[in-house]
Structure formats: structure tokens, C-alpha cells
C-alpha positions, -999 to +999 in steps of 0.1 A: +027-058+159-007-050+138+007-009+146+036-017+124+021-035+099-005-010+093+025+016+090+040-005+067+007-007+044+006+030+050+041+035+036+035+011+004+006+030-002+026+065+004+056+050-018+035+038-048+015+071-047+049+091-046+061+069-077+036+074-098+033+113-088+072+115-104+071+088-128+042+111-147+057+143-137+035+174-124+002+165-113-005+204-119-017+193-156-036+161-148-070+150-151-094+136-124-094+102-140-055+101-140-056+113-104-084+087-095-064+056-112-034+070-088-051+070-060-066+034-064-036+025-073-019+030-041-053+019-023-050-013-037-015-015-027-015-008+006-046-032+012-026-064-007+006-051+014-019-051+045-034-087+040+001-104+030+016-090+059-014-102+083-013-138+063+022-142+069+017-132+109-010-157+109+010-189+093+037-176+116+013-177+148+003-211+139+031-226+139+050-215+161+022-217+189+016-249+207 
């Protein structure tokens, strides 16, 4: 279970970098700091997707366990 939800924070992070790589157009004519806000950017959204997904599994775990 922790394999796939650490695939799945992998893939928000993938899927938010690939957004804002095609929502600005080439990267070719970008600066660092544009890069560098990308990159957080997905960084941050793999770790919320991450912790969310581990919160949930918790709750889940505690109540469903006797």
C-alpha cells in the first residue's frame, strides 16, 4: 500500500510539473528562477498528495481495526 501511494505522489508531482512545462510553453527560453518555482511547485505537490493520502490510510486503519 505505502508502494502505491508513493507512486501516486510521484505522478502528482510528474503531472503538475508536466502542466506547468505546457501551460508556459518551451522551457528552452526560461530562466532559473521560473524553472526553480516549477520545480517547488511540483515538490510541494507531491509531498501534500503524499501526506493526504497517508492521513486518509491512517483514519481508515483506525477505524476499521478493532
Amino acid at each position: 500500500m505505502k508502494i502505491g501511494i508513493i507512486l501516486l505522489s510521484i505522478f502528482a508531482a510528474g503531472s503538475v510539473w508536466w502542466w506547468n512545462v505546457h501551460r508556459l510553453g518551451p522551457m528552452h527560453g526560461a530562466t532559473f528562477s521560473l524553472r526553480f518555482k516549477n520545480f517547488f511547485k511540483s515538490l510541494i505537490a507531491g509531498v501534500i498528495v503524499y501526506f493526504s493520502l497517508m492521513t486518509i490510510t491512517l483514519l481508515y486503519l483506525m477505524y476499521t481495526t478493532p
